[in-house]
Residue, then its C-alpha position, 0 to 999 in steps of 0.5 A: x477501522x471498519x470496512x465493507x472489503x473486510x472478510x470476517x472468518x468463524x473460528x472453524x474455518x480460520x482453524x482449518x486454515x491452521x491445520x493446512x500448514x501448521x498440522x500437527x500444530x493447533x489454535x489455540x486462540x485468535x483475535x482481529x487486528x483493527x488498524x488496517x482499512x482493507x484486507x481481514x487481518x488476525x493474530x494467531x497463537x499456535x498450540x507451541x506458544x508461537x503467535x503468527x498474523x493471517x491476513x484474508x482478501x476481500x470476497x470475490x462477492x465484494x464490489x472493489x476498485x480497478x486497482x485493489x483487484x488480485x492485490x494479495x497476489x501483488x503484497x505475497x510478491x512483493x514480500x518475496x521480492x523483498x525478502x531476497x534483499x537482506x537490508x530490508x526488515x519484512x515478515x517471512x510468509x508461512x504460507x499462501x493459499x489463492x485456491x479459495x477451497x477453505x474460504x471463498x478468497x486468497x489468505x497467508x500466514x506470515x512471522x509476527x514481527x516485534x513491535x507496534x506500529x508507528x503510528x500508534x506509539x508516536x506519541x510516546x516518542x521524542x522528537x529525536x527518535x521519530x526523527x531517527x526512525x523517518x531516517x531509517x525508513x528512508x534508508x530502507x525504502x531506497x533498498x525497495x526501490x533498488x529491486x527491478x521487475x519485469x514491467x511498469x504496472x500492477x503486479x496482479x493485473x496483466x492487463x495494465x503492465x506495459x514497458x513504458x511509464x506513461x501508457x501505463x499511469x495514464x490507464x492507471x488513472x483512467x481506471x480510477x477515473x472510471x471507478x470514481x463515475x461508477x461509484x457516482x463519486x464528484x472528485x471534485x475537479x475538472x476531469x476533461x482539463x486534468x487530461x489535457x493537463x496529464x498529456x501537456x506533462x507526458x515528457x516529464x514521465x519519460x526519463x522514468x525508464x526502469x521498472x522498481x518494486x514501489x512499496x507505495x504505502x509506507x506511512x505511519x501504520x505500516x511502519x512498525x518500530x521496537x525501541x525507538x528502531x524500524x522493526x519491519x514494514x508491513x502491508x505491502x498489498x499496494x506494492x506496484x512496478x513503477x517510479x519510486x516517486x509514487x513512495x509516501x516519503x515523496x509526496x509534495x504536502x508533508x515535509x519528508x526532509x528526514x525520510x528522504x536524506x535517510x534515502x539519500x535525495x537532497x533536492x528533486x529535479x524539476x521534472x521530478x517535482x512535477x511527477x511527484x505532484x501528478x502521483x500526489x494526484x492520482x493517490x488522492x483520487x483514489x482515496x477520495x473513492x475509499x468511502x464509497x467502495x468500502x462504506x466507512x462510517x463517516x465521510x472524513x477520508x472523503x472530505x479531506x482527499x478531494x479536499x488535498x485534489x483541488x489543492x494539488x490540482x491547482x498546483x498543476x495549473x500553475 
């Protein structure tokens, strides 16, 4: 996927990344992993034979939105969080860089996990084994959001951390809301009646009481799988302090019966199923945005997030 976020790197300066952790270890070769739609991301084999992934933030010179800024910042947290847990599968960081002397933004080294992502072998699945691996993602998000943090909000941005849930998601999508009139992006619902809406239902918001590390991103592509089993989840730069039903496993428009018996949820509450719904919201408003912040080459992500907007919309209305 190509995007403009994306910070491409000459083999010189990914060499000197190299030598600044791995001296007297040299690259020997390097080449870009293609599935990710955000951050740079390369595979690279060291002179002792071992291979190892860096990732890079977009440049400082890069228009993103409100969210998506320090976000790397957010994904090496996350992953340290992560790895004090010893039930859950993540790559081990080799090293962070934020000091932007080598390159103008962030970059870390972590372990290449085995395997491939799911999303790229589902086809070759049974229905059995796809099923077996939702159930164990499942297990394994609910390991995630057993981790507490210190405040709701973006892990990354003091500015919207709060102690309660509601302040905090409603800046979140007042910043998205803002992002969507800069980039003169029609989300295609009424935003004035959304507001009325979003504060009719602030009760709903207030049994969240604890802040949990949301991974927020765990699809397909990010699950990745060897022999049928959960081998790792990676690209947690979208990780947020927040309500565990923000996870994928929870949203309202795909069946995630597997995901969410492997995380030990049989039925949602009412108040539940309404956040859920609000978050099915807010993450649809953001990828509506994605084709304009990040000029993809067609206009599909757009088209089918506003299109999912209105639906959800809708649903709150009801």
């Amino acid at each position: 996927m190509e995007s403009l976020t994306k910070n491409k790197q000459s083999a010189e300066t990914i060499s000197k990344m190299v030598e600044k952790y791995f001296t007297p270890l040299k690259m020997e070769k390097f080449h870009e992993l293609t599935e990710g739609y955000f951050n740079m991301a390369y595979e690279i084999c060291l002179s002792n034979g071992i291979s190892l992934i860096l990732k890079i933030a977009p440049s400082p010179k890069t228009r993103v939105m409100t969210y998506e800024k320090n976000i790397m910042f957010s994904e090496v947290e996350a992953m340290r969080l992560a790895l004090g847990n010893g039930e859950i599968p993540v790559a081990k960081i080799l090293g962070y860089d934020d000091s932007c002397t080598i390159c103008d933004s962030p970059y870390f080294f972590m372990e290449k996990i085995q395997g491939k992502s799911l999303h790229s072998v589902k086809n070759s699945l049974s229905p059995e084994q796809i099923n077996q691996i939702y159930l164990e993602t499942g297990r394994i998000n609910k390991e995630i959001n057993h981790i507490n943090c210190p405040a709701f909000g973006y892990p990354g941005q003091s500015e919207f951390q709060g102690k309660e849930w509601y302040p905090i998601f409603r800046k979140m999508m007042e910043a998205g809301v803002n992002d969507a009139r800069q980039g003169n992006v029609d989300l295609k619902i009424p935003i004035q009646q959304m507001w009325h809406c979003l504060d009719r239902d602030r009760h709903v918001f207030d049994e969240v009481k604890e802040p949990k590390l949301v991974h927020w991103d765990c699809w397909d592509g990010n699950i990745f799988v060897h022999s049928g089993k959960v081998t790792g989840i990676i690209d947690w730069e979208r990780s947020l302090w927040a309500d565990p039903l923000m996870e994928v496993g929870f949203r309202t428009y795909s069946d995630n019966t597997c995901f969410q018996k492997g995380y030990g949820i049989r039925n949602l509450t009412e108040t539940q199923k309404r956040r859920a719904l609000w978050y099915d919201v807010y993450l649809m408003l953001l990828v509506a945005l994605e084709c304009e912040y990040r000029k993809y080459e067609t206009m599909d992500t757009y088209c089918y997030s506003t299109q999912m907007l209105i639906k959800q919309f809708n649903k709150i209305l009801q």
